[in-house]
C-alpha positions as CSV (number, residue, x, y, z in Angstrom):
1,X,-34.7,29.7,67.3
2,X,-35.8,33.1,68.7
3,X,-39.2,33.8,69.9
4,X,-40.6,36.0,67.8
5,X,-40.7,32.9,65.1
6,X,-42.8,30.7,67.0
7,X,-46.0,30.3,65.9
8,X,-48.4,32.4,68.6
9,X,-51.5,31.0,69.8
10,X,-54.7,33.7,70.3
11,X,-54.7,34.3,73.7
12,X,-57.9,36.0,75.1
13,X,-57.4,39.5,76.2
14,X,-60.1,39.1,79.2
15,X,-57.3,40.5,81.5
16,X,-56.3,43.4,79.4
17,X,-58.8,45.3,80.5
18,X,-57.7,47.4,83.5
19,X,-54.1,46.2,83.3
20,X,-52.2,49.6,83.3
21,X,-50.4,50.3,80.1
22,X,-46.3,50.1,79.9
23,X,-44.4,52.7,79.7
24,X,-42.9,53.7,76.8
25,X,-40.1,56.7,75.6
26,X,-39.5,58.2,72.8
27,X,-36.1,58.1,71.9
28,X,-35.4,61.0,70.0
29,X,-31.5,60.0,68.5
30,X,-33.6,57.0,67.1
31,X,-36.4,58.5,66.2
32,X,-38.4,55.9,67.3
33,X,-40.5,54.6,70.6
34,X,-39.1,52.2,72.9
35,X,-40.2,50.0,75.9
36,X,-37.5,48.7,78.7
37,X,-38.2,44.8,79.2
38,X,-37.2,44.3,82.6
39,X,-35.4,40.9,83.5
40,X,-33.8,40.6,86.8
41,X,-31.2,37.9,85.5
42,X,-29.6,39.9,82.7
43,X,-30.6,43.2,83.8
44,X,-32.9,43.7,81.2
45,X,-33.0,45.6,78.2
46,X,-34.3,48.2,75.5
47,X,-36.1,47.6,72.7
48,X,-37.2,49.7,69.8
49,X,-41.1,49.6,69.0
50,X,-40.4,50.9,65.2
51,X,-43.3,53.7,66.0
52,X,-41.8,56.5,64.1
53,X,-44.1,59.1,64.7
54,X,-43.6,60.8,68.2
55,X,-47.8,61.4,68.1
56,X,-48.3,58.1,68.2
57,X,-47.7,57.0,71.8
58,X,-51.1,55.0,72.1
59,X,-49.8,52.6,69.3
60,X,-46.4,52.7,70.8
61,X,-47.9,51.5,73.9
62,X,-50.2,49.2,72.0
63,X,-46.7,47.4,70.4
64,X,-45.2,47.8,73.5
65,X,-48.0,45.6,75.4
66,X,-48.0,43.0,72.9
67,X,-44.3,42.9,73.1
68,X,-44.0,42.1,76.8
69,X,-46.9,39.7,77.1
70,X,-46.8,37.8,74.3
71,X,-43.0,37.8,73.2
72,X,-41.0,38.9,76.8
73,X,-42.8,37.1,79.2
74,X,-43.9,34.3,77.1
75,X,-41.4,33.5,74.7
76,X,-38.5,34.1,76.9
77,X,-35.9,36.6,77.6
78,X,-33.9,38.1,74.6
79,X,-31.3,39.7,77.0
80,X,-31.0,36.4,78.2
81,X,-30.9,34.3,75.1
82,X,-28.6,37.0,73.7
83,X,-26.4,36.3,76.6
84,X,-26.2,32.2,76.0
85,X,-25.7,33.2,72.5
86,X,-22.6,35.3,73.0
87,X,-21.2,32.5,75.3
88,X,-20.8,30.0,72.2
89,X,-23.5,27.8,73.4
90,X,-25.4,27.1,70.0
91,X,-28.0,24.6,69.6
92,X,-27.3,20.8,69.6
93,X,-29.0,20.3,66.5
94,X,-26.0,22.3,64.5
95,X,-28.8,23.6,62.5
96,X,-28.3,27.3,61.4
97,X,-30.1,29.9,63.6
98,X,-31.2,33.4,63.8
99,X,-31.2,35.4,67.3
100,X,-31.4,39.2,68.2
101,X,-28.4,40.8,70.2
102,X,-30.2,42.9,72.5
103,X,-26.7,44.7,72.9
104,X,-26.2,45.9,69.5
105,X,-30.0,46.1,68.7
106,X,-29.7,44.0,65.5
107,X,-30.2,40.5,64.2
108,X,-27.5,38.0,63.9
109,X,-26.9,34.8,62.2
110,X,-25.6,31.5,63.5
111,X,-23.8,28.7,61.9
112,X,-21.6,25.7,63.0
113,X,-18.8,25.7,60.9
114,X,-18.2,22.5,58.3
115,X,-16.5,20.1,59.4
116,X,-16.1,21.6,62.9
117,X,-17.3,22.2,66.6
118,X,-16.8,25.7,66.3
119,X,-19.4,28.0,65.3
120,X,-19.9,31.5,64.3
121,X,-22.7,34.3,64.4
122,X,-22.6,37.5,61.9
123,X,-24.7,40.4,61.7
124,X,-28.0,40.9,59.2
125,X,-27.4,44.4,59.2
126,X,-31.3,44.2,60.1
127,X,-31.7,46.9,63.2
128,X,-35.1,46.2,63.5
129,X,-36.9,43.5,65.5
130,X,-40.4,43.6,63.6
131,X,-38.7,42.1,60.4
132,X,-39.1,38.1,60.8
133,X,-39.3,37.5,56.9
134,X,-36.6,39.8,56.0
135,X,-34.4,38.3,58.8
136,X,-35.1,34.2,57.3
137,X,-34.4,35.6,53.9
138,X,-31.0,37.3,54.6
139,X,-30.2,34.5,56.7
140,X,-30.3,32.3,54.2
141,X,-28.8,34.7,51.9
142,X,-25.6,35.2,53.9
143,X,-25.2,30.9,54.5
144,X,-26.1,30.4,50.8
145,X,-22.3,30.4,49.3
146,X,-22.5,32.7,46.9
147,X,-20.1,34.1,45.2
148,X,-21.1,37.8,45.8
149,X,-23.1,38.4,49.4
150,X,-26.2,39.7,49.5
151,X,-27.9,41.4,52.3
152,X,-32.0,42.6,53.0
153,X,-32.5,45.7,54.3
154,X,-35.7,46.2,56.0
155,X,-35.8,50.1,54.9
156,X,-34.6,51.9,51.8
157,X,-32.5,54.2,54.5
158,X,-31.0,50.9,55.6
159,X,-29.3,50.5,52.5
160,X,-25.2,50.1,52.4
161,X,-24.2,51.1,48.8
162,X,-21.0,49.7,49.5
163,X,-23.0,46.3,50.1
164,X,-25.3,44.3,47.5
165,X,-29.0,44.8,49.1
166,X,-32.5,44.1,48.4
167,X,-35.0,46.5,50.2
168,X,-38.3,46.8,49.3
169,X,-39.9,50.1,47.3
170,X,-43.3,50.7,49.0
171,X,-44.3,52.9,45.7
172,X,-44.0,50.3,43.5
173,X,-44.8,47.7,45.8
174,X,-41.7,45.8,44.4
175,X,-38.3,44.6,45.9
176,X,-35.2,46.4,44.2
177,X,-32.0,45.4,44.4
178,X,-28.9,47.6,44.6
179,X,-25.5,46.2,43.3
180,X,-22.8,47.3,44.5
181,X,-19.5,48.1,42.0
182,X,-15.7,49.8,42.6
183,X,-15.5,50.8,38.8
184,X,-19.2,52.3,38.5
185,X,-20.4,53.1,42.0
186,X,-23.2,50.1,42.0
187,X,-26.7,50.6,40.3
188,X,-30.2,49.5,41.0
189,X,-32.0,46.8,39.6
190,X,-35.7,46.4,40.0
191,X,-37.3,42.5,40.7
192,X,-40.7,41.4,39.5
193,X,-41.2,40.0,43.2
194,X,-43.9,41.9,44.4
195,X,-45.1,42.6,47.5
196,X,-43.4,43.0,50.8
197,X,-44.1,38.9,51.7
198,X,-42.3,37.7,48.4
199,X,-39.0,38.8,50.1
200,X,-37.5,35.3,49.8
201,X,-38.7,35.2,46.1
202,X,-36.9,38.8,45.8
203,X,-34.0,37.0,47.9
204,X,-33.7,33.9,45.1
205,X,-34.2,36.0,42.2
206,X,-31.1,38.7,43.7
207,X,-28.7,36.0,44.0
208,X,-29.2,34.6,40.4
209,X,-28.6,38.3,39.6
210,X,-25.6,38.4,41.3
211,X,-24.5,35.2,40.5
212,X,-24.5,36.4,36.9
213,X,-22.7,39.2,38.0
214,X,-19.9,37.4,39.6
215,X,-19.4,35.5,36.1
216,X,-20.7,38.1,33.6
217,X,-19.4,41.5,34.9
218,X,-20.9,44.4,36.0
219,X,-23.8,44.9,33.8
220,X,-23.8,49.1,34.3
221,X,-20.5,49.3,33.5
222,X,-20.9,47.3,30.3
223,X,-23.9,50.1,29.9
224,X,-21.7,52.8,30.2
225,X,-19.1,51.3,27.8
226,X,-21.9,50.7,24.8
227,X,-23.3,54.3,25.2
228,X,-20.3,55.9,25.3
229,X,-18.5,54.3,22.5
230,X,-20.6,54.0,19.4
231,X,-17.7,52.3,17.4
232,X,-18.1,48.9,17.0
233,X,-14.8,47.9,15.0
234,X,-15.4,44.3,14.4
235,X,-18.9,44.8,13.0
236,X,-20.1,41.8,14.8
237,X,-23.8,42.3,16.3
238,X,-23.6,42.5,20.3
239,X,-25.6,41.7,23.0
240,X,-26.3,43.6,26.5
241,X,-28.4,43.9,29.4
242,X,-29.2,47.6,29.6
243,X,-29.7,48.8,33.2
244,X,-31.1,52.2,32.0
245,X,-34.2,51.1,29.9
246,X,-34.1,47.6,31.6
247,X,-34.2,45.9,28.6
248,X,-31.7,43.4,26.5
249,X,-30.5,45.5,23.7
250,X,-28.3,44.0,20.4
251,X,-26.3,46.2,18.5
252,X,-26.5,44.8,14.9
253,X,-24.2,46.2,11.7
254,X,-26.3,48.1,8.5
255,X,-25.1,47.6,5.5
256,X,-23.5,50.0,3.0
257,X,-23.3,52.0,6.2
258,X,-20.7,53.1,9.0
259,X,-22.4,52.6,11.7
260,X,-25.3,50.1,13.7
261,X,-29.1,49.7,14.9
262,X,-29.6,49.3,18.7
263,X,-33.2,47.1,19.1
264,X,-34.3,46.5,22.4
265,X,-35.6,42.7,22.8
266,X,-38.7,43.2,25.2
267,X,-36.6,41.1,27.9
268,X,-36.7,42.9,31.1
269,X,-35.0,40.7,33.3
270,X,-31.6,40.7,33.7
271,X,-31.4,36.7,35.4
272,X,-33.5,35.2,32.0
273,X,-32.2,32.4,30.8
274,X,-29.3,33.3,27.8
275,X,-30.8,31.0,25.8
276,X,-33.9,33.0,25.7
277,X,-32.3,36.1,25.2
278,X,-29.9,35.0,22.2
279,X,-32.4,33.2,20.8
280,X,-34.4,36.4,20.8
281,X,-31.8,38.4,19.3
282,X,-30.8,35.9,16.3
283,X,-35.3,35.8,15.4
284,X,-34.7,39.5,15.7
285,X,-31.4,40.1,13.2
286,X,-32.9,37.2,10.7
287,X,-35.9,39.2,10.6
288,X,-34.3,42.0,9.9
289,X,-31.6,40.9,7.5
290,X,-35.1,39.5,5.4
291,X,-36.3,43.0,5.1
């Protein structure tokens, strides 16, 4: 397992203290600081210090230092370990890994394959290093099986709408999670995991969303299709998960009339349990037919 995973121990900073600070750049087609670790095996390598503001050198430098002693020099060489990694030599455990690819600057995921000496390693998508819980939950998203993938973004700008992602809203302070769909363009769906730490709760609750998805259908596009038609030839009440008020909804007949009521059910989760929801809507229309 990389580094930056293993539990540190405090080490006291008595020799901090006229140690001269690295040197840092600021890299301006990444818009972020960066710090060369030097290594005279592999060559050494760059790394991004996620300091975004070019006025902030002395925190860059800060990162920088904390990087190097604690993580580099420490923990080991990521040019190097990236280096065993891409040579196929995977852990003799056969236990599924995470390790950062110093060449591409992102995370990557590894996995023996079932059944099989061979293994394989796939991108997170995850460009940053300073993302360890993002990086165990899409790692476990990606080996999880399911039906639709899911990927975590560590930014909103990191977002592929071509990809199902959960990235996390810092003005709500919840994680949101953006389906992706051919016939609608995708939608966004927001999860009651809040806080930037619940990212594995965001990660369990997104793939029972999508889950649903993969056996349900498209839940925006079954929006789309109630709004725009308002004829409802059967007469037969009708259930949906609305993605524009975030609610269940059911569609219910009126008597001696043409058309239909649309009641919203005070659901707002799209992964509750359908027995909740239907048996929601059938208090709701018995109620209703009493009146």
């Amino acid at each position: 397992m990389c580094a930056v995973f293993k539990r540190e121990r405090a080490f006291p900073d008595a020799h901090r203290e006229g140690r001269a600070s690295p040197e840092v750049h600021w890299v301006e087609e990444e818009r972020d600081w960066s710090v060369e670790a030097a290594c005279e095996h592999c060559g050494g390598y760059r790394m991004l210090l996620q300091v975004r503001d070019p006025e902030h050198g002395r925190l860059a430098e800060g990162r920088a230092d904390a990087f190097l002693t604690r993580i580099h020099a420490r923990g080991g060489c990521l040019g190097c370990e990236a280096r065993t990694w891409r040579s196929g030599e995977g852990p003799t455990t056969g236990e599924p890994h995470v390790w950062w690819d110093t060449d591409t600057g992102q995370w990557m995921a590894w996995a023996q394959l079932p059944g099989s000496d061979a293994s394989l390693s796939l991108p997170l998508g995850i460009r940053t290093f300073w993302a360890p819980q993002e990086v165990r939950a899409a790692a476990r998203a990606i080996w999880s099986g399911g039906r639709l993938p899911l990927r975590v973004a560590s930014e909103p700008d990191a977002v592929d709408p071509d990809a199902s992602t959960i990235f996390y809203d810092v003005e709500s302070g919840r994680w949101r999670l953006r389906t992706a769909c051919f016939d609608c363009g995708g939608f966004e769906m927001g999860l009651t995991s809040f806080g930037r730490g619940a990212v594995e709760a965001a990660c369990d609750e997104a793939m029972s969303c999508l889950e649903l998805v993969a056996r349900e259908g498209c839940p925006n596009c079954r929006t789309k299709r109630e709004r725009e038609s308002g004829e409802h030839p059967d007469g037969e009440p009708r259930i949906w998960f609305d993605t524009i008020t975030r609610d269940w909804l059911v569609w219910q007949p009126l008597e001696d009339f043409d058309g239909g009521v649309t009641l919203p059910l005070g659901i707002g989760r799209f992964d509750a349990r359908r027995a909740v929801v239907y048996r929601a809507a059938a208090a709701l229309l018995f109620d209703s037919q009493q009146l």
